[in-house]
C-alpha positions as CSV (number, residue, x, y, z in Angstrom):
1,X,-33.4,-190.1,81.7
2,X,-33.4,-186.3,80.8
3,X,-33.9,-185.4,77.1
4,X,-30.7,-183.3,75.7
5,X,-31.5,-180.1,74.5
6,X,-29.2,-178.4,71.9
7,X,-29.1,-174.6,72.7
8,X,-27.1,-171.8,71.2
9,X,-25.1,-169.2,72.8
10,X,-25.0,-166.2,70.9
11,X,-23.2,-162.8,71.4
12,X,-23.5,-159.1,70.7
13,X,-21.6,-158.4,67.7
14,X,-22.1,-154.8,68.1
15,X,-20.1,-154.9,71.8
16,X,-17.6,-157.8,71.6
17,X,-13.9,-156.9,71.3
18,X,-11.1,-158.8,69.5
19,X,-10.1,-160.7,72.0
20,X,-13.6,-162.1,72.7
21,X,-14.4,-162.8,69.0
22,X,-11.1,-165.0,68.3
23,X,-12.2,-167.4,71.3
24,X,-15.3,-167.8,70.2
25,X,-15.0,-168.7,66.9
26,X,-11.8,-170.7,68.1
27,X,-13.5,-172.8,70.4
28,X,-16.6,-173.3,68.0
29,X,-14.2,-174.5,65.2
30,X,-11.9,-176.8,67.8
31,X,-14.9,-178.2,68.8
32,X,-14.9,-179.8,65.5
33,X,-17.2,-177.3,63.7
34,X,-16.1,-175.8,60.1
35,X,-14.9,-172.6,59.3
36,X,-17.4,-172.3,56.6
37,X,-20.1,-172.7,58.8
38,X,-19.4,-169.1,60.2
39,X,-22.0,-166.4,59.5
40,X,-20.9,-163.8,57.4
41,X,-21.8,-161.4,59.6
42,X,-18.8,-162.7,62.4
43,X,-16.6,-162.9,59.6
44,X,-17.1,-159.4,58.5
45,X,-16.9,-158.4,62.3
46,X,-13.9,-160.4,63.0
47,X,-12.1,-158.6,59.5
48,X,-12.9,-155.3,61.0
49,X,-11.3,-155.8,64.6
50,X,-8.4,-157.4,63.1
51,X,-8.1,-154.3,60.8
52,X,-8.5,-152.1,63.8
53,X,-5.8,-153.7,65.5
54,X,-3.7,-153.4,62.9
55,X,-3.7,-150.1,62.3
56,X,-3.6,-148.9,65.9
57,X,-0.1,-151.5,66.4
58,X,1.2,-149.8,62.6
59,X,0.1,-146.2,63.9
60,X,-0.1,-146.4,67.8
61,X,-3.4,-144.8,67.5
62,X,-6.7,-146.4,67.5
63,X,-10.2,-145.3,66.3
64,X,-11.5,-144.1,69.9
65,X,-8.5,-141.9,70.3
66,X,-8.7,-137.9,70.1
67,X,-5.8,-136.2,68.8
68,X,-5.8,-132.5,70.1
């Protein structure tokens, strides 16, 4: 019988977009995990992309955008 081994999948927080982030930590806290497990340093990721959303919906512009 072959042993189980327990690996972690881990990400780039510096490259992963919004969308990415949210199903991630959606599927690791469905899965039956708890919120407060989350690293601090996804949190604080997730916090900014949210706020970067909301203020390219509230302005229509976003941070990569160059106004002339």
């Amino acid at each position: 019988m072959s042993e189980f081994n327990d690996s972690t999948i881990t990400w780039n927080l510096e490259e992963i977009d919004l969308s990415d982030l949210v199903m991630v930590v959606g599927s690791w806290i469905f899965a039956g995990n708890n919120i407060q497990d989350i690293e601090s340093e996804v949190i604080d990721k997730l916090k900014m992309l949210v706020e970067a959303e909301q203020n390219r919906r509230l302005t229509g512009i976003s941070k990569e955008d160059i106004i002339h």
